[in-house]
C-alpha positions, 0 to 999 in steps of 0.5 A: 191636695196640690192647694195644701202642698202649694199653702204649706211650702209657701210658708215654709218659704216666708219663714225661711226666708232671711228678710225684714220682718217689715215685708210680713204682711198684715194678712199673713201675720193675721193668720190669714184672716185680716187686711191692712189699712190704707196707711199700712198697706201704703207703707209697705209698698214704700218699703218695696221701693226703698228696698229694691231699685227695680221699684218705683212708687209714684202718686198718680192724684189726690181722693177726694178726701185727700189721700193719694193714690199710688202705683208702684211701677216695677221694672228691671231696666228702671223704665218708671216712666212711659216713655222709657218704657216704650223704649224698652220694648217690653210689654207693660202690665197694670194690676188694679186692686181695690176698684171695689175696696170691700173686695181686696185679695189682690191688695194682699196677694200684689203685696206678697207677690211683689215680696217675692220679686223684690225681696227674696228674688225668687220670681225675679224673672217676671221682670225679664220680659214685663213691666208692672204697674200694681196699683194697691188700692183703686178706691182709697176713701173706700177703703178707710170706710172700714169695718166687719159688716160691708159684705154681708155675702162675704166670708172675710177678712175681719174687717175691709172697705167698701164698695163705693168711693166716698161720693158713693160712685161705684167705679167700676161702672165709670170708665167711660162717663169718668164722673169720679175724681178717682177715675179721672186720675186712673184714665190719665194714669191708665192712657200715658201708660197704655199697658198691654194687658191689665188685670182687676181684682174682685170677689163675686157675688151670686150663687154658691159652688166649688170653684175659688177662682172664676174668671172674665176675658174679652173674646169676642167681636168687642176686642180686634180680631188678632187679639181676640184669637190670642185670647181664646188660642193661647191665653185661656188654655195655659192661664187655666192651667197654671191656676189649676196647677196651684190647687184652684178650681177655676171656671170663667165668670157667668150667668145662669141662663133664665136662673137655672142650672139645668137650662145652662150658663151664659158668658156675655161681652162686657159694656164698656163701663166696666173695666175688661169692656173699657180695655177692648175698646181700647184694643188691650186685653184685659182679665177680671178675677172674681174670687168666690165670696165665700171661700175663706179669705185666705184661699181667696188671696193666694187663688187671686196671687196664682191668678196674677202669676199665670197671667205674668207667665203667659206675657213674659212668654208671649211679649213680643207677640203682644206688643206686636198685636196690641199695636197692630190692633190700634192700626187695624181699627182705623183702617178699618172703621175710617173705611166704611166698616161698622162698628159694632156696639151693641151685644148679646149672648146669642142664646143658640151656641151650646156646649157642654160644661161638667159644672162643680156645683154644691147642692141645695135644696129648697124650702118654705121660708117664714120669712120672706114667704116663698121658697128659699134656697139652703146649700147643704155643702154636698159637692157634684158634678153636672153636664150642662148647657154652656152658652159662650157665643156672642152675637152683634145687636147694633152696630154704627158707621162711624163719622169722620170726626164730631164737631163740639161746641166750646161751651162744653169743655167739660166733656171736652176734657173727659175725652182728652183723658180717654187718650184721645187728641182733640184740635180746636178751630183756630177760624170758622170753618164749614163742614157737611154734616149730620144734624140728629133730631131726638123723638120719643125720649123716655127718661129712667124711673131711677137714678144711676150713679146720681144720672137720670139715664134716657132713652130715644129715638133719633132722625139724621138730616144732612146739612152744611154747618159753619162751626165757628171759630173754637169749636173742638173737632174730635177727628176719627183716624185715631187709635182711640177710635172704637172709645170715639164712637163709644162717647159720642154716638147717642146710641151707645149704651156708655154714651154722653147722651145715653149717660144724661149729660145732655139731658137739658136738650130734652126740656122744652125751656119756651112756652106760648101763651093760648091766646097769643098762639090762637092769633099766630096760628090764624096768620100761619094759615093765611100766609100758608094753605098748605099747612091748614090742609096739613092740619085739617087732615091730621084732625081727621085722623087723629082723635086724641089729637083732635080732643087736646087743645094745647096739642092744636095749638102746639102744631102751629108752634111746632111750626112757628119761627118761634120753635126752639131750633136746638129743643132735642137736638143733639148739640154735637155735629157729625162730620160726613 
């Protein structure tokens, strides 16, 4: 077995080693079956730094509760700044652990990693043609919520964190809305940097089967086509085999089609709440990891460790090519989304695209269960092999044509600075200004039964009117010929699935805030009548074919009011102007 040789002379190689013992981590001296704490984990990375002086620890912000949050910036020039390290020309990679703090392999294995770049030098070279931003832990309050029984899915460690902050966000669905005190400290971190590649860390949920590493990449039309074609011609292929070549079964990240493995597997673009869908709207490629919970935590670690290694490789390989894709993708999005292109928004796996995938499975039978009162599902740990249906095709469901720029009143300023933290410039009128503009009407809202991640989410139809506005002065004016322009539209087109709107920020302006009395409207609505017979012919003609209508008197009523000048002109009327 390559997995036993690779695991064996590993530790070997820890113990031959002639260094510190403060460079063993918890996991290791554990035998393998613990994780260190916040203040342990913190330390170490410390000792990386003091240690060598191609590292540079930083505080990117304060939890919540107080902590801070690190990164550890690793670079051969000494680039710990993002302007030094543009000047070096080299790529920059940012390794995310601990988004989901009960799901820490990428802690342990950066941990043992860096040891050996730092420390021993073995893999020194990884820094001849990279940069590395490796974040210990994403959420730090998380990860001191410590104990045995956070993952009931989960086979290992002892103890670990949990998956949401202390707030109880969880922030792997906050990229975009960046409700969380820890994710606006990550996108301020995330866009002065502006790595090239970035790489996060988790642990599946879901059904069992051999595979310990499984994997996401962006690939399809949500990622600018140059990149696109360097992920799915060279990237894939060799960061495959490189995992495959140190022991570990890998196979992308998927979905049983309708929950059954002899209909197939499904691959899916992500949204861009989520971290591989955040970076392809900012034209950067991303990789998740996702090991499998119930591989034991150790092959967990070093198959996520083989992972991040492949994915180091493939950049120290391939750095001036990515540095050159990755810019020409910002300059390809503003040419062509300011010139009359759509802008997809919206996908789907288009269900019809198959080919064959032999699955490495582990068999199940099933069984009446006296529990829950259905059949349950009992793995018997016998492993197979299977040809099945595998859909990896993703088909465009909506699309938008983006404005030229987006008019935001100054009394949101708090959305205002969320954009800014997405990297993206805003101007503020220093004096009234006209524009031509879109003004978008709401219909039909439906608000979600539940709440997600403490919003009330909505749905709606929309109507567009062409009209001249005069913004007054200190009105914000987001313009789009900006790199982050796919993010741009993402935030502010209502019918993004990540939009402000879609999120509840502007769900007071689907309230109606005035009201009429009966009897004052009866009086008002006579005297609408009288100024304007069109109108009673209007309402004489929806009373005869509209019954429902006919039989509510307050629907009568609210025609006229509807009507009045006394209507709310801003009741469900989106408050941000497009600009044509």
């Amino acid at each position: 077995m390559k997995y036993t040789i690779y695991i064996a002379l590993l530790s070997i190689s820890i113990y031959a080693q002639n260094f510190d013992k403060k460079f063993l981590t918890k996991f290791e001296t554990s035998n393998y079956f613990e994780t260190a704490r916040y203040d342990e984990s913190i330390q170490y990375f410390k000792n990386l730094a003091e240690a060598s002086p191609y590292a540079k620890l930083i505080s990117f912000g304060k939890s919540p509760q107080g902590r801070d949050m690190w990164v550890l910036v690793v670079s051969k020039d000494q680039a710990f700044t993002p302007d030094d390290a543009r000047k070096t020309g080299k790529p920059v990679m940012m390794i995310n652990n601990g988004i989901h703090s009960g799901e820490i392999e990428g802690k342990d294995a950066s941990m043992i990693l860096l040891r050996e770049i730092l420390i021993t030098k073995e893999k020194e070279k990884y820094l001849d043609n990279a940069i590395l931003l490796v974040i210990p832990i994403f959420s730090v309050d998380a990860h001191e919520r410590f104990r045995a029984y956070n993952r009931i899915n989960q086979n290992g460690p002892t103890e670990m964190g949990w998956r949401v902050t202390s707030q109880n966000f969880n922030l792997n669905r906050d990229w975009m809305k960046a409700d969380a005190l820890e994710m606006r400290n990550m996108l301020r971190l995330y866009n002065e940097w502006l790595p090239e590649f970035f790489i996060d860390d988790h642990t599946t949920d879901g059904a069992d089967y051999q595979y310990t590493v499984t994997y996401g990449v962006e690939k399809y039309t949500n990622l600018e086509v140059g990149l696109r074609n360097l992920v799915k011609q060279k990237f894939i292929p060799f960061w495959e085999n490189k995992v495959v070549e140190q022991g570990f079964l890998v196979a992308p990240y998927v979905y049983l089609k309708n929950d059954s493995l002899e209909q197939g597997i499904s691959e899916w673009a992500s949204g861009p709440r989520l971290s591989t869908g955040y970076m392809a709207l900012q034209n950067r490629i991303s990789l998740l990891i996702e090991t499998h919970m119930i591989k034991p935590y150790k092959d967990r670690v070093f198959g996520t460790k083989a992972g991040i290694e492949a994915a180091i490789q493939f950049v120290n390989n391939n750095a001036d090519e990515l540095v050159k894709l990755s810019r020409q993708a910002d300059v390809n999005s503003i040419k062509e989304y300011t010139s009359g292109k759509y802008l997809p928004i919206a996908f789907i796996n288009d269900g019809k695209t198959k080919n064959i995938f032999n699955w490495k499975g582990i068999k199940f039978k099933k069984e009446f269960s006296e529990i829950s009162g259905r059949e349950k599902i009992v793995y018997t740990g016998e492993k197979f092999e299977q040809e099945i249906p595998y859909y990896n095709e993703v088909m465009i469901t909506d699309s938008v044509l983006p404005a030229k720029g987006y008019l935001i009143p100054e009394q949101f300023k708090e959305i205002v600075d969320i954009i800014k933290l997405h990297g993206i410039n805003v101007e503020q009128l220093k004096e009234d200004k006209e524009f031509n503009v879109q003004k978008i009407k709401f219909f039909n809202p439906k608000f979600s039964q539940f709440s997600n991640e403490s919003r009330q989410r909505i749905d709606f139809g929309y109507a567009t009117e062409s009209i001249k506005y005069n913004a007054p002065a200190g009105t914000y004016y987001v313009a789009v010929n900006q790199r982050t322009i796919r993010v741009i539209v993402n935030l502010l087109e209502p019918k993004a699935s990540d939009s402000f709107v879609k999120w509840g920020f502007f769900n007071n302006f689907f309230e109606q805030k005035e009201y009429f009395e009966d009897y004052v409207m009866e009086k008002e609505a006579l005297k609408m009548i009288e100024k304007n017979p069109e109108l009673k012919v209007e309402f004489e003609k929806k009373l005869n074919e509209d019954e429902a209508f006919r039989k509510n008197p307050y629907a009568r009523l609210n025609f006229f009011y509807e009507r009045s000048p006394y209507y709310d002109e801003q009741y469900m009327v989106y408050p941000i102007m497009k600009v044509e």
